[in-house]
C-alpha positions in Angstrom: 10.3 -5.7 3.3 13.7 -5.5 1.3 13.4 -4.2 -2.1 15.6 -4.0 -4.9 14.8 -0.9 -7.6 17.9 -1.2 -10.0 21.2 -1.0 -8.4 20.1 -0.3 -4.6 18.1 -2.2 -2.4 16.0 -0.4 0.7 14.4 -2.1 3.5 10.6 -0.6 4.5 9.4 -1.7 7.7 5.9 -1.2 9.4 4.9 -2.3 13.0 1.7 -4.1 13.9 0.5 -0.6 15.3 0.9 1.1 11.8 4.4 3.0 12.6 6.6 3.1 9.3 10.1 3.4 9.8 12.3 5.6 8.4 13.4 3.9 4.6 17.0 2.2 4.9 18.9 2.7 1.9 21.8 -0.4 1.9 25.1 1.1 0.1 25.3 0.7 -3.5 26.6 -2.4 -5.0 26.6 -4.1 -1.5 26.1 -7.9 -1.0 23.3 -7.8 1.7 23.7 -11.5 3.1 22.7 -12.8 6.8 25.4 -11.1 8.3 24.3 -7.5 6.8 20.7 -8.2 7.6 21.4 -8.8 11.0 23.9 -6.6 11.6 21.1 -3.8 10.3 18.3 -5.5 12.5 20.2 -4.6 15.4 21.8 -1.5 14.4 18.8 0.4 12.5 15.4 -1.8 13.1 15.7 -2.9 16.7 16.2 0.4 17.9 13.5 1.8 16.1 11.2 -0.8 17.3 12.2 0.6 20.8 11.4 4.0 20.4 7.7 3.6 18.7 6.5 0.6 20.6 4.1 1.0 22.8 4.2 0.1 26.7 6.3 -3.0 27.1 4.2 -5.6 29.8 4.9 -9.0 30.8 3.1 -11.3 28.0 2.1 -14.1 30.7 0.2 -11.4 32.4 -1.0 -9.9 29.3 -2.5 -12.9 27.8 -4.0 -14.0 30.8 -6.1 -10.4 31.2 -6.8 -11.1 27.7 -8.1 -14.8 27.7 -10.1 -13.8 30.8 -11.7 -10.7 29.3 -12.6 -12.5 26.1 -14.4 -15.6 28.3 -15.8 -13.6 30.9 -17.7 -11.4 27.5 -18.4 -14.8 25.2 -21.6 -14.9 24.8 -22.3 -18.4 26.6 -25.5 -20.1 24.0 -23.6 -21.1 22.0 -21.3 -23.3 24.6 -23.9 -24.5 26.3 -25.5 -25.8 23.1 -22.0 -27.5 22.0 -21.6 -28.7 25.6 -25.2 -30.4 25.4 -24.6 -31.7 21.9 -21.4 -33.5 22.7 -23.0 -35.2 25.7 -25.5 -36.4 23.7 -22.9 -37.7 21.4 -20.9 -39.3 24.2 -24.2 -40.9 25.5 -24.7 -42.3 22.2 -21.5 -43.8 21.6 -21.4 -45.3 25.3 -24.3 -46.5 24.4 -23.4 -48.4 21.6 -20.6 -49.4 23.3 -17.8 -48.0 21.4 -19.6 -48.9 17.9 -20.0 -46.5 15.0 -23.3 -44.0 15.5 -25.3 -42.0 13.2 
């Protein structure tokens, strides 16, 4: 977040794992356009990121483990109820060959 409090502007930033970088105060009276963003992104953020991040891993593999933990625990009523339900819907329509059903 980049906040301006009267005649200096600091940037706050806050990971997804609750880490709060140190505050970055931008020199007074300077013009903070895309080229000082980005030059402080790299210079200040991205190295901070680095050093309180946790374990880096490979995001295929990561979602993967994480889609198939998440299927293998869903509870599976519910599915099978949804799967039966839209049979019964296909049936239906099949049976009215394409027409509009209730």
């Amino acid at each position: 977040m980049l906040c301006t409090q009267g005649n200096f502007m600091v940037l706050e930033v806050v990971n997804n794992e609750g880490h709060v970088m140190p505050s970055h105060f931008f020199a007074q009276g300077l013009q903070v356009n895309a080229a000082a963003y980005i030059t402080v992104l790299e210079a200040v953020v991205k190295p901070w990121i680095d050093s309180v991040r946790s374990e880096s891993h490979n995001m295929l593999d990561f979602l993967r483990a994480t889609i198939t933990r998440v299927m293998t625990h869903m509870d599976k009523d519910p599915l099978i109820r949804a799967c039966k339900r839209f049979r019964q819907r296909i049936e239906a329509v099949t049976a009215a060959e394409g027409d509009f059903i209730e």
